[in-house]
SEROLUM-47897 format. One line per 3 residues: number of its first residue (from 1); their letters; for each residue x negated, y, z of N, C-alpha, C. Coordinates in pm, whole numbers. Layout:
NUM	a	X:Y:Z:X:Y:Z:X:Y:Z; ...
This chain:
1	xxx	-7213:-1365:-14404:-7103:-1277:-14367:-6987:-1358:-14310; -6954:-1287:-14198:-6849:-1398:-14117:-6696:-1372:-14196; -6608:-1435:-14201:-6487:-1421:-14287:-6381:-1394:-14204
4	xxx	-6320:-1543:-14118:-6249:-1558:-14089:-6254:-1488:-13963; -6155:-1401:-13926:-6134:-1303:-13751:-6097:-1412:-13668; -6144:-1474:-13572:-6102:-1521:-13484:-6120:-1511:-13333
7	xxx	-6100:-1318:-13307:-6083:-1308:-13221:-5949:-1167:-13224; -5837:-1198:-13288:-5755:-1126:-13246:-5611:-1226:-13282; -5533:-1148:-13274:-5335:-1217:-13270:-5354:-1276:-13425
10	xxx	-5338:-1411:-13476:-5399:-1469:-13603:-5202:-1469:-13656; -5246:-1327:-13701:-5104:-1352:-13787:-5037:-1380:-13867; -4966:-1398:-13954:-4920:-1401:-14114:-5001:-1336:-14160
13	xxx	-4991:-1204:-14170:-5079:-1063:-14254:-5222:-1140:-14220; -5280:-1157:-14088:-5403:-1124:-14088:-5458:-1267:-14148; -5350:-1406:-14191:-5409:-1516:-14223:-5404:-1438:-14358
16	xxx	-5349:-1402:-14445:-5330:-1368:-14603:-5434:-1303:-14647; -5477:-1157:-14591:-5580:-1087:-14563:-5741:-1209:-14564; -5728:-1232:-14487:-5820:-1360:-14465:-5878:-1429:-14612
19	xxx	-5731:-1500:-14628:-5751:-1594:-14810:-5764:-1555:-14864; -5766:-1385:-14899:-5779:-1313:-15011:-5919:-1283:-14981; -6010:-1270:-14878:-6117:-1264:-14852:-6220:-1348:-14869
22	xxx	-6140:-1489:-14850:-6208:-1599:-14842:-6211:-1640:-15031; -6144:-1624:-15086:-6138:-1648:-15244:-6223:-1540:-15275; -6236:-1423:-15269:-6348:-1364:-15308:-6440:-1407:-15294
25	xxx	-6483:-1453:-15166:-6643:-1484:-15165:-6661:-1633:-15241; -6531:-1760:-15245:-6563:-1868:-15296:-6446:-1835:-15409; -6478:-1802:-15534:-6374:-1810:-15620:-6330:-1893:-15713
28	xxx	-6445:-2010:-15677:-6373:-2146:-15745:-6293:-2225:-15632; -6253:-2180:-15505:-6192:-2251:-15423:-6069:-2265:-15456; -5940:-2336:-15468:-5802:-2345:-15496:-5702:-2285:-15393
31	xxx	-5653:-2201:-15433:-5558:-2117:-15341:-5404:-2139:-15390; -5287:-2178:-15285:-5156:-2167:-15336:-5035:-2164:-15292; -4921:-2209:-15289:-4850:-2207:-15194:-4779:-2349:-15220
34	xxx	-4700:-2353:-15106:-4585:-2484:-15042:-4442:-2458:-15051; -4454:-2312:-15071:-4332:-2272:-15069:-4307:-2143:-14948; -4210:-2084:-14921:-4165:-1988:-14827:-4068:-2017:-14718
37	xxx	-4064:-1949:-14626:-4002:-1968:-14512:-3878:-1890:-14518; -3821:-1860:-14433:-3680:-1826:-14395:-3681:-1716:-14455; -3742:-1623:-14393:-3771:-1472:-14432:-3858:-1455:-14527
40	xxx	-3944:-1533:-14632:-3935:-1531:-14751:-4067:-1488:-14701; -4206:-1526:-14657:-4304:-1532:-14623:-4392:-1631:-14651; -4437:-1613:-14733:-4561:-1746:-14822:-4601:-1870:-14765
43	xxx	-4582:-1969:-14778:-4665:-2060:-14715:-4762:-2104:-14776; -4930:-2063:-14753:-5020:-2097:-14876:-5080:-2240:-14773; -5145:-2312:-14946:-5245:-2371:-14871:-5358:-2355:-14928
46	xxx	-5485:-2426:-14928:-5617:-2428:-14976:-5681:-2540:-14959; -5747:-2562:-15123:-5779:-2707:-15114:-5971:-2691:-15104; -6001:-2765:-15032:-6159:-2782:-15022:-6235:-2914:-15122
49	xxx	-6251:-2901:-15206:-6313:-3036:-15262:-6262:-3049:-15377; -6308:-3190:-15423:-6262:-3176:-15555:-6252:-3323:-15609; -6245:-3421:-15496:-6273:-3556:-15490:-6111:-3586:-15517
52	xxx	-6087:-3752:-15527:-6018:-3820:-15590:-5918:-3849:-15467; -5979:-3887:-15294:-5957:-3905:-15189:-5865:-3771:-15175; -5776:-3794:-15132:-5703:-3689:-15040:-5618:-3684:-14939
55	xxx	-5669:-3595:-14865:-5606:-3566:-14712:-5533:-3425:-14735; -5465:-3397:-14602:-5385:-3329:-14580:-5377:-3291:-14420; -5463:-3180:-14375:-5386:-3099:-14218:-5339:-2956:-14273
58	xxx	-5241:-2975:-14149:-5122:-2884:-14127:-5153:-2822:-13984; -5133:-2698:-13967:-5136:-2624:-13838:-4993:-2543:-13800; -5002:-2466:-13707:-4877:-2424:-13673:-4731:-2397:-13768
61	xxx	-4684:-2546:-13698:-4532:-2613:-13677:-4467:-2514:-13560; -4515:-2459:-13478:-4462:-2405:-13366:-4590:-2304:-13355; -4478:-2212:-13335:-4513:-2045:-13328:-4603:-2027:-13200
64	xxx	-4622:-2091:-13094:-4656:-2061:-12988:-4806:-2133:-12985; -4799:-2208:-13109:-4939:-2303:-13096:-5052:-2225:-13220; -5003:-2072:-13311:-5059:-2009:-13356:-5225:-2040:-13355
67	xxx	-5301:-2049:-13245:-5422:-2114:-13291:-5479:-2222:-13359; -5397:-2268:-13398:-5422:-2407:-13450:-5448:-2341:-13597; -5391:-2225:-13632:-5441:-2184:-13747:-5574:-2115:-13772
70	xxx	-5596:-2012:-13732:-5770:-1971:-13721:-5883:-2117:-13714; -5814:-2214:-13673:-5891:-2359:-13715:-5931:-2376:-13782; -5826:-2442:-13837:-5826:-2448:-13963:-5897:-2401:-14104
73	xxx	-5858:-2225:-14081:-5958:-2105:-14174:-6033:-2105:-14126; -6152:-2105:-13977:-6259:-2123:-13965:-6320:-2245:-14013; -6265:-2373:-14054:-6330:-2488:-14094:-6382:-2435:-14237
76	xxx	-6284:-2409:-14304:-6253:-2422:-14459:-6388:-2250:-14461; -6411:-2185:-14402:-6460:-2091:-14405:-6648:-2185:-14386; -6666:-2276:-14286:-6813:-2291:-14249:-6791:-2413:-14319
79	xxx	-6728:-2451:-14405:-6756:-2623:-14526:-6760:-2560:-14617; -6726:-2412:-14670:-6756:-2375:-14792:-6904:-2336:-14791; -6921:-2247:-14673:-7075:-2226:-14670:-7165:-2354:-14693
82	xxx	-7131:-2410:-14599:-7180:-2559:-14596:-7226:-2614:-14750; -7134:-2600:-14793:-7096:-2660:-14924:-7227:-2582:-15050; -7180:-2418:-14992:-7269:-2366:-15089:-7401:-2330:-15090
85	xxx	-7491:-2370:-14949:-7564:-2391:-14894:-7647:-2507:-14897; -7582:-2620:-14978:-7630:-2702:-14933:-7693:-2784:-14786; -7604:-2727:-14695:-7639:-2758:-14569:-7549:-2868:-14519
88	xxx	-7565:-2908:-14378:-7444:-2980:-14335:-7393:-3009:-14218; -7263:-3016:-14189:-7222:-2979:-14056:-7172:-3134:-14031; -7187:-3132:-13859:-7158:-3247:-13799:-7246:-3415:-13851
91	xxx	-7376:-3354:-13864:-7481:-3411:-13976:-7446:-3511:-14114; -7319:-3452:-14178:-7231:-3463:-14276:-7297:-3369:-14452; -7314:-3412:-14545:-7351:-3338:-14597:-7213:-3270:-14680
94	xxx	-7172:-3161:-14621:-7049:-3131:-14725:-7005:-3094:-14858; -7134:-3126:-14963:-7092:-3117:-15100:-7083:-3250:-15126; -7157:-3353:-15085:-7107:-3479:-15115:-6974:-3541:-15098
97	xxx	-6943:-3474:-14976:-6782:-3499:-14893:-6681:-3453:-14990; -6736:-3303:-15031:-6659:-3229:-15128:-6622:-3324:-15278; -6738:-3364:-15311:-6741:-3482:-15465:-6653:-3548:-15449
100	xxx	-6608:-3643:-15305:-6531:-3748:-15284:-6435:-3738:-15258; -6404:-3652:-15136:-6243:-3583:-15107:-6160:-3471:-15106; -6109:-3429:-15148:-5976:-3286:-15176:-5905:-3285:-15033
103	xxx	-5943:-3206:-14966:-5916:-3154:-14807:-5795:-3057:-14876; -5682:-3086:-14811:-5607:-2945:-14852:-5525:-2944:-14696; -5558:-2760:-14695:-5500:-2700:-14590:-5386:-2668:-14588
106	xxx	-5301:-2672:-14503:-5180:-2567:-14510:-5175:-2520:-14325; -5235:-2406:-14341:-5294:-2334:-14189:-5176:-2260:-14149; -5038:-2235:-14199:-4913:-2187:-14102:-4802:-2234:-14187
109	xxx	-4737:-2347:-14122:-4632:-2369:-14153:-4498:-2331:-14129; -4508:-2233:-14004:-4409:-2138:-13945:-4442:-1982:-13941; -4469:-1922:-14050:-4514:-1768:-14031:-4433:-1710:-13970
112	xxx	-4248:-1678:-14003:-4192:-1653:-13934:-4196:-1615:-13706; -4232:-1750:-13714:-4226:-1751:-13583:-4326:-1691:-13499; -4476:-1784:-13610:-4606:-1679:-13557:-4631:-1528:-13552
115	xxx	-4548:-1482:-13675:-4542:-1336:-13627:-4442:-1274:-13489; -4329:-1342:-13481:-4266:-1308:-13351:-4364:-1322:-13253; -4434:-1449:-13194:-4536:-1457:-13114:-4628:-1412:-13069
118	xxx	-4653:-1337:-13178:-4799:-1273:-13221:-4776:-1106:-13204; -4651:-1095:-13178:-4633:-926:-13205:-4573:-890:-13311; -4612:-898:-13395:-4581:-832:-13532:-4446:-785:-13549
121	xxx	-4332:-906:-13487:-4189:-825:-13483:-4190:-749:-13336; -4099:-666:-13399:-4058:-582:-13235:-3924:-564:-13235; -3895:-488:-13128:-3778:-464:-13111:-3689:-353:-13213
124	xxx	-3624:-404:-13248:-3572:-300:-13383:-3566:-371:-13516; -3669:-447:-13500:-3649:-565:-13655:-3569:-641:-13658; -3496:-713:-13749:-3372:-768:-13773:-3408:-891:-13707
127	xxx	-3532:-937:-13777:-3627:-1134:-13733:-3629:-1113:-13554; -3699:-978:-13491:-3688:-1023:-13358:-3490:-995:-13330; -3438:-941:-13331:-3259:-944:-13258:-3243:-1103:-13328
130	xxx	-3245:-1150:-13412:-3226:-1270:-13444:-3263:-1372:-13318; -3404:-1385:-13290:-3485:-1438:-13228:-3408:-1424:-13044; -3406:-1307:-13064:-3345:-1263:-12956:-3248:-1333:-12872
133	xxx	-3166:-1302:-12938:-3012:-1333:-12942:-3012:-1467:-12878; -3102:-1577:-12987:-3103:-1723:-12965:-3175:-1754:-12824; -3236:-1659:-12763:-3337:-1667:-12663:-3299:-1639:-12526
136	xxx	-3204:-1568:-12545:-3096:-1502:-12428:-3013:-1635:-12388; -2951:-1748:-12469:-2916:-1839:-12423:-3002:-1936:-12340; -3107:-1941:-12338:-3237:-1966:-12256:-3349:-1889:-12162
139	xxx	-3276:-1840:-12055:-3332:-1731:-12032:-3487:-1811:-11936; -3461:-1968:-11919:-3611:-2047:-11863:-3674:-2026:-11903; -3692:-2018:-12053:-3752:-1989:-12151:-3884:-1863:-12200
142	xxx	-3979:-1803:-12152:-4010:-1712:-12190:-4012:-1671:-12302; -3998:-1531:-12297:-3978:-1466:-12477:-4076:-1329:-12468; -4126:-1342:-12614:-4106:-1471:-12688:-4232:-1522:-12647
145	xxx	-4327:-1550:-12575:-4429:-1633:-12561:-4407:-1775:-12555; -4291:-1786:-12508:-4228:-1981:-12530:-4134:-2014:-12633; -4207:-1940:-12777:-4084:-1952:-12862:-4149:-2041:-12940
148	xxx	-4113:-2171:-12985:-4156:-2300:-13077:-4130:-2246:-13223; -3984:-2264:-13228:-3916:-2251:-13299:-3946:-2196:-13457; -3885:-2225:-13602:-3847:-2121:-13682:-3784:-2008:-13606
151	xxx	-3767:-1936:-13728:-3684:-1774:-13654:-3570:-1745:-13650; -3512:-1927:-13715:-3386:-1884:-13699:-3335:-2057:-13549; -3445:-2097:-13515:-3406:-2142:-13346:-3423:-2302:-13450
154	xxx	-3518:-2336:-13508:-3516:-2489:-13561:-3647:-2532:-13536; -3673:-2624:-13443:-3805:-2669:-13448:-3868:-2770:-13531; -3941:-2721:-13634:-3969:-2760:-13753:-4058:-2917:-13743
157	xxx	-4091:-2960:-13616:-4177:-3062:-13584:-4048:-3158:-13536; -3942:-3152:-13550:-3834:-3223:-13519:-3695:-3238:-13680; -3801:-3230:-13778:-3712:-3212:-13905:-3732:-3325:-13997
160	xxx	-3800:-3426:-13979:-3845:-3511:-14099:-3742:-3646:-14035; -3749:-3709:-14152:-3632:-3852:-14161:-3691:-3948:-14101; -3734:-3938:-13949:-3781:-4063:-13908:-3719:-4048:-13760
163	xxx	-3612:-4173:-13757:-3524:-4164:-13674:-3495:-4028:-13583; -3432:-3954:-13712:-3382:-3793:-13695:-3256:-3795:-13575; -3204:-3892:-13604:-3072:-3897:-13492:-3107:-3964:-13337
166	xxx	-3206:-3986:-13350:-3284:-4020:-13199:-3346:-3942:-13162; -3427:-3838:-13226:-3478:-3681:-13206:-3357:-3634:-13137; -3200:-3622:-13199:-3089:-3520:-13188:-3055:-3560:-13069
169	xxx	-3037:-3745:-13021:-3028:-3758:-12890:-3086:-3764:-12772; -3158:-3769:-12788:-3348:-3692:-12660:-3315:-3587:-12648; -3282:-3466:-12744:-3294:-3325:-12670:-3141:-3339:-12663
172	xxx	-3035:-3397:-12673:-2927:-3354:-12593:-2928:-3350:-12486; -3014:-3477:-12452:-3046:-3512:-12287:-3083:-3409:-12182; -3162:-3297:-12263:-3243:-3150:-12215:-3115:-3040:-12255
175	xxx	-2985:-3082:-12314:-2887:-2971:-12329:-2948:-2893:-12493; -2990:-2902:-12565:-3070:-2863:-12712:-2985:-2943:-12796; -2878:-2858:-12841:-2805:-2928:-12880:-2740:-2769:-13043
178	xxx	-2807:-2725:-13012:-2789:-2613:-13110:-2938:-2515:-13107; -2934:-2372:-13210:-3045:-2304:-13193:-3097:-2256:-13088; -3233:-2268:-13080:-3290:-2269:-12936:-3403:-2208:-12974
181	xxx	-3524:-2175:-12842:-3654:-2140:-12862:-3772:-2263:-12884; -3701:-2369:-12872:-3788:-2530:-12888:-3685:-2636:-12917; -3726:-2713:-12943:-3694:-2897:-12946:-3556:-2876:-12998
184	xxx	-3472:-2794:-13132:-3367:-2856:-13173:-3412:-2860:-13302; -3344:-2976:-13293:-3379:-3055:-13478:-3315:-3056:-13587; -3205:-2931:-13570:-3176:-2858:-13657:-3015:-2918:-13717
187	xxx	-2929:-2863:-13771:-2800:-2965:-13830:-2813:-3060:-13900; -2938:-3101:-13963:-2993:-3216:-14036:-3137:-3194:-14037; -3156:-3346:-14103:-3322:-3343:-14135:-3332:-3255:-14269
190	xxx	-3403:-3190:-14259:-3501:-3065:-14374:-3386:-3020:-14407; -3349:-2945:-14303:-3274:-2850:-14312:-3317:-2708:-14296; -3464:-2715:-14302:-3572:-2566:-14276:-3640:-2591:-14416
193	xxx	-3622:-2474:-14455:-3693:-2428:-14584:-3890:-2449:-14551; -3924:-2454:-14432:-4015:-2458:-14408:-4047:-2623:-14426; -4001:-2695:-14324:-4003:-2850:-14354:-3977:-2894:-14476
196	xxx	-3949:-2877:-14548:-3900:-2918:-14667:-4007:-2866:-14759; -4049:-2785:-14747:-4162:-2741:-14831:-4331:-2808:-14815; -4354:-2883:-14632:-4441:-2958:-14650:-4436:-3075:-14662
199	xxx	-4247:-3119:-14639:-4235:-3253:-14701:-4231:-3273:-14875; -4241:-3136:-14921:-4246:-3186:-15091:-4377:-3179:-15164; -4426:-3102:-15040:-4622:-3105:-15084:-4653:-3151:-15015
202	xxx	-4657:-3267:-14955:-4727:-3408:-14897:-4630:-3498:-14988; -4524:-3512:-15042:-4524:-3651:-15147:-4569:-3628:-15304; -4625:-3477:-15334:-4665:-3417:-15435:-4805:-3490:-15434
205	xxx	-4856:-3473:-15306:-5061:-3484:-15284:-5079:-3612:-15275; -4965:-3689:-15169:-4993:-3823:-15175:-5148:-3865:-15102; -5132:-3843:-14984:-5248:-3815:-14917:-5264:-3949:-14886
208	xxx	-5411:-3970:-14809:-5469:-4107:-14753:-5476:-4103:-14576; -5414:-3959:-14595:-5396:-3912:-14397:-5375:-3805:-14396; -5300:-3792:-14279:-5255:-3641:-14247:-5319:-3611:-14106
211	xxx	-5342:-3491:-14078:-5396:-3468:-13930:-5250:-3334:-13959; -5160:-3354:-13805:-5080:-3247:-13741:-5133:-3175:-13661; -5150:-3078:-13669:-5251:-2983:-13550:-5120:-2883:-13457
214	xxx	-5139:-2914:-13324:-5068:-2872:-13229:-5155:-2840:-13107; -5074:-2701:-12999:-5128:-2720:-12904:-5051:-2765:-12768; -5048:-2791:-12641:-5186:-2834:-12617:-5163:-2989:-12554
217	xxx	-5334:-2995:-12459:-5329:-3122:-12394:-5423:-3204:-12413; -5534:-3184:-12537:-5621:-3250:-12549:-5624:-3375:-12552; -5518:-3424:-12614:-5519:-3558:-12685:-5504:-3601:-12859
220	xxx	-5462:-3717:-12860:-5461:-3813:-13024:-5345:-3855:-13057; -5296:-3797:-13060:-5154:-3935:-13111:-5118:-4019:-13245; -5104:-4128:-13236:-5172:-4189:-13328:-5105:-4288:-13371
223	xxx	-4952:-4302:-13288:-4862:-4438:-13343:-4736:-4367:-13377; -4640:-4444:-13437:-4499:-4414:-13444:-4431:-4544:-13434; -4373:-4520:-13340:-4299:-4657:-13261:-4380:-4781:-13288
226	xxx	-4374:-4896:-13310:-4498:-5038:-13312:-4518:-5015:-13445; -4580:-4936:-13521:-4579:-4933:-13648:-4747:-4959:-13627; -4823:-5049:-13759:-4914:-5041:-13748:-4968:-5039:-13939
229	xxx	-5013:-4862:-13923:-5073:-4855:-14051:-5158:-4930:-14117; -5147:-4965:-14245:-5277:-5026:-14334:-5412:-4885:-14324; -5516:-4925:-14304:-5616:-4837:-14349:-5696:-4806:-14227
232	xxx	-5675:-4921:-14079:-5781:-4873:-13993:-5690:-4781:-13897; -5586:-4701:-13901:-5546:-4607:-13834:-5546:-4602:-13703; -5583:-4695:-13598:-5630:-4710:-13482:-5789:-4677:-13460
235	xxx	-5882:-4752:-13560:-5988:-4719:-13536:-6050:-4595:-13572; -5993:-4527:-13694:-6002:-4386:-13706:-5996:-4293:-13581; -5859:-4315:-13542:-5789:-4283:-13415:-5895:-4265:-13294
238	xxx	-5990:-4363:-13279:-6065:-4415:-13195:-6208:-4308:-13224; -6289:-4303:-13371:-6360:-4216:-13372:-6323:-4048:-13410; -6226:-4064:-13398:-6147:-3881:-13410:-6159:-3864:-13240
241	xxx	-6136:-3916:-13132:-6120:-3933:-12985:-6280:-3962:-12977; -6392:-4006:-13050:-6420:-3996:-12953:-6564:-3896:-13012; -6537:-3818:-13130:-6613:-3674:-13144:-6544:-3567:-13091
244	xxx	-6393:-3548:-13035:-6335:-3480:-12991:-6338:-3480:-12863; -6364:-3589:-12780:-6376:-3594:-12607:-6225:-3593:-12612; -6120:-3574:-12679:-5992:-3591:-12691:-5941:-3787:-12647
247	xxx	-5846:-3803:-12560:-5806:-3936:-12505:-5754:-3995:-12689; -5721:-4129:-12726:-5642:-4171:-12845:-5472:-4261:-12738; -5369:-4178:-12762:-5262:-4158:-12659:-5148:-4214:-12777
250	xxx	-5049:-4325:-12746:-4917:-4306:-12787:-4827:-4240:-12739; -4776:-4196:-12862:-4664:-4042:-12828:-4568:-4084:-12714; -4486:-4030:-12637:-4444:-3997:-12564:-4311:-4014:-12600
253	xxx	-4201:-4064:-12547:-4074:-4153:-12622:-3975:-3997:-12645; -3971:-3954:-12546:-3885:-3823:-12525:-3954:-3725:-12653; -4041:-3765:-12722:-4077:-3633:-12814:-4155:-3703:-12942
256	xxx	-4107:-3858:-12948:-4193:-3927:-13038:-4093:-3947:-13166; -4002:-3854:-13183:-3945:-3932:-13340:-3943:-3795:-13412; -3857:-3762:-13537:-3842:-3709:-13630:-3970:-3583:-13674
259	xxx	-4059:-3620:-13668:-4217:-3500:-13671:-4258:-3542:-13787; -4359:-3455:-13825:-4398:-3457:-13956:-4497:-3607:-13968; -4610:-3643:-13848:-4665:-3752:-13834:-4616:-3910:-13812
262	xxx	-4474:-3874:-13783:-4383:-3971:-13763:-4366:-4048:-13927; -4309:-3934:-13986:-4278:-3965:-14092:-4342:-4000:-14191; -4478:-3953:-14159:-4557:-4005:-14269:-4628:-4108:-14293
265	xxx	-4619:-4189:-14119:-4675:-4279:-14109:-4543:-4385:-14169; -4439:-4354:-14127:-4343:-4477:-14159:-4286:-4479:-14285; -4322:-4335:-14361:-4297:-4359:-14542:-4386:-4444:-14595
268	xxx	-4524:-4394:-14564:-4636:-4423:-14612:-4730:-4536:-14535; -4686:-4598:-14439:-4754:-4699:-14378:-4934:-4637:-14419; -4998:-4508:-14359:-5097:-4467:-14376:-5176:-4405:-14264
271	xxx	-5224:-4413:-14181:-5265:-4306:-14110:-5251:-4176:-14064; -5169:-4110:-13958:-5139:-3984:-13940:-5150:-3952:-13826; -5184:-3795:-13742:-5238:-3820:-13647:-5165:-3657:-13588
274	xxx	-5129:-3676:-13472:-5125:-3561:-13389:-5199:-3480:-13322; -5302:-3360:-13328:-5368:-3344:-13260:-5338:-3190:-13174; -5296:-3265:-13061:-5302:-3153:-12948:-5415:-3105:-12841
277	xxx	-5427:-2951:-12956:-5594:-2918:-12948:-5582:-2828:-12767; -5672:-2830:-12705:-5663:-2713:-12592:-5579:-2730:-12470; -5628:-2662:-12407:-5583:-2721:-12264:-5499:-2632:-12180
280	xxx	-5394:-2643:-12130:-5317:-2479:-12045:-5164:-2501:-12079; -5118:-2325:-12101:-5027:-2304:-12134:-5007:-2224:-12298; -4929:-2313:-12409:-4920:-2220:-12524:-4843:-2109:-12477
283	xxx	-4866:-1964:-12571:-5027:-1988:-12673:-5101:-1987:-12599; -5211:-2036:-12638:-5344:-2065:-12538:-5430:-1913:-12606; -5515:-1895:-12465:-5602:-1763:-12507:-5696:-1759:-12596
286	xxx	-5731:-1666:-12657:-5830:-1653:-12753:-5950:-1659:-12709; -5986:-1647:-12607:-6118:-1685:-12549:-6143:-1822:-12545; -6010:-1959:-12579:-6083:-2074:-12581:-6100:-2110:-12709
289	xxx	-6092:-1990:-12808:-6036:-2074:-12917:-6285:-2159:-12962; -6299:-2098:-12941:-6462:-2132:-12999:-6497:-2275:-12918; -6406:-2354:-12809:-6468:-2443:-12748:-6331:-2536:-12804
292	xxx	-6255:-2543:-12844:-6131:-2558:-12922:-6188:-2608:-13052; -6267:-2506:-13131:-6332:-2508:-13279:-6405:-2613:-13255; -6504:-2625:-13152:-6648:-2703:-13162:-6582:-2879:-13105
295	xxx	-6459:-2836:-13051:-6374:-3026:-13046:-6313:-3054:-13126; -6313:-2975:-13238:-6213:-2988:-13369:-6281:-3029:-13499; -6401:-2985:-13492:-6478:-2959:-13623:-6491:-3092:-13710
298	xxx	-6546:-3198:-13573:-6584:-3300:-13626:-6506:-3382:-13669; -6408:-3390:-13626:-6278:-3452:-13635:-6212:-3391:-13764; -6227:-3299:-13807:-6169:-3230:-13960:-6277:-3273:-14064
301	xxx	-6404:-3296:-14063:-6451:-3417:-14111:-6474:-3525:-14145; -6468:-3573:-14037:-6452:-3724:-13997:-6325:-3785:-14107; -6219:-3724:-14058:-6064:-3781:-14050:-6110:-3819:-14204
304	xxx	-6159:-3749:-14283:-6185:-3704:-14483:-6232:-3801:-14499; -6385:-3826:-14422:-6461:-3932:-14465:-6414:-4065:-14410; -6352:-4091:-14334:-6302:-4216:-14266:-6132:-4271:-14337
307	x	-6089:-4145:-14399:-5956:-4196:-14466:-5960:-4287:-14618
């Protein structure tokens, strides 16, 4: 029985709906939260495994990259089968994987925003005039289909303590210098109830790697400034790129500091990785999401067994 919907608008509701579906059918799986967002909207995650090893991906940071979540729940949906099947994907056997490593998800880190994106607010709701309002000062901007942002104009991939005040001066350069539909990094670092909630459950888990899931562009990103992780993090880098057909790319100076991968590499001198899944314009269509899944899969494996 298929679980996870991944062919319609992957919303707040319809991810929740989902986990409550998905715990029925696996009810020893671990279900929980990170905490809530602005508007007081759950942030769950879900742990796969039960091993000693632990990792950590994260999916939509930005509202517009919403697929990155149905990923996610489609992984955790075909490794449980996997799992309970005794079968194995990416010729991986995933109960053994399961013995060794604790995969924990957190598949929307911006519900808020994904529901603006996604529909769910309309016109008349308090979250879209909010949204609004901030969006009208950007009218380049499409709305909301080019909205990054939390819902209240903070881009949550620009919130962590790794040279936060070099984030603030890059987008001045672009005029982002207050709430916006992208790239402002807010009046301080974790200053979003959202950031702050996966910066206190990633030093809670204490992971051995993080994968950031973003769209698009079909690359790896894989450094933070000349930093060079203990644990291989290049050569990981190297076989994540190259089951993905994805390039292994250093970030880009104009958009390479204060992110969640930034930071975790330079707290934790560990492995962390950007992955910008899909190719186009966010959001990307739902018709790519299945050729999206099948460059992702292995690499949400891999990353477990290689960390």
């Amino acid at each position: 029985m298929k679980i996870i919907r991944t062919k319609l608008n992957y919303s707040h509701e319809v991810m929740m709906t989902d986990l409550a579906r998905l715990k029925k059918a696996f009810p020893n799986v671990e279900v929980g939260s990170i905490g809530i967002s602005v508007m007081g909207r759950d942030i769950p995650y879900l742990r796969l495994g039960i091993g000693k090893k632990k990792v950590i991906y994260a999916a939509s940071f930005h509202a517009n990259e919403w697929i990155t979540t149905p990923l996610l729940m489609k992984f955790a949906e075909n490794a449980l089968y996997a799992e309970q099947d005794g079968e194995v994907l990416q010729n991986h056997c995933i109960k053994a994987l399961f013995d060794e490593c604790s995969i924990y998800l957190v598949p929307m880190i911006n519900p808020d925003g994904v529901n603006l994106v996604t529909g769910v607010l309309r016109q008349g709701d308090m979250e879209y005039s909010i949204a609004r309002n901030i969006a009208d000062n950007y009218p380049e901007i499409p709305f909301p289909s080019g909205w990054k942002s939390n819902i209240m104009g903070v881009d949550l991939n620009l919130q962590f303590e790794a040279d936060w005040e070099q984030a603030r001066e890059n987008k001045a350069k672009i005029n982002i210098t207050g709430p916006a539909p992208r790239d402002y990094v807010g009046p301080a670092p974790l200053s979003a109830p959202e950031a702050i909630a996966i910066h206190k459950f990633t030093e809670n888990i204490n992971p051995r790697l993080i994968l950031a899931y973003h769209t698009q562009g079909s690359v790896i990103y894989w450094q933070y400034k000349d930093l060079l992780p203990q644990g291989g993090s290049r050569e990981i880098g190297q076989v994540l790129a190259q089951v993905s057909g994805y390039p292994l790319d250093d970030t880009p100076f104009a958009s390479g500091f204060a992110g969640y991968k930034d930071w975790f590499i330079e707290k934790y001198n560990r492995p962390g990785y950007t992955i910008e899944a899909g190719m186009g314009e966010s959001p990307l269509p739902l018709q790519d999401f299945d050729k999206i899944y099948a460059e992702n899969e292995g690499v949400l494996i891999k990353a477990a067994i290689l960390a």
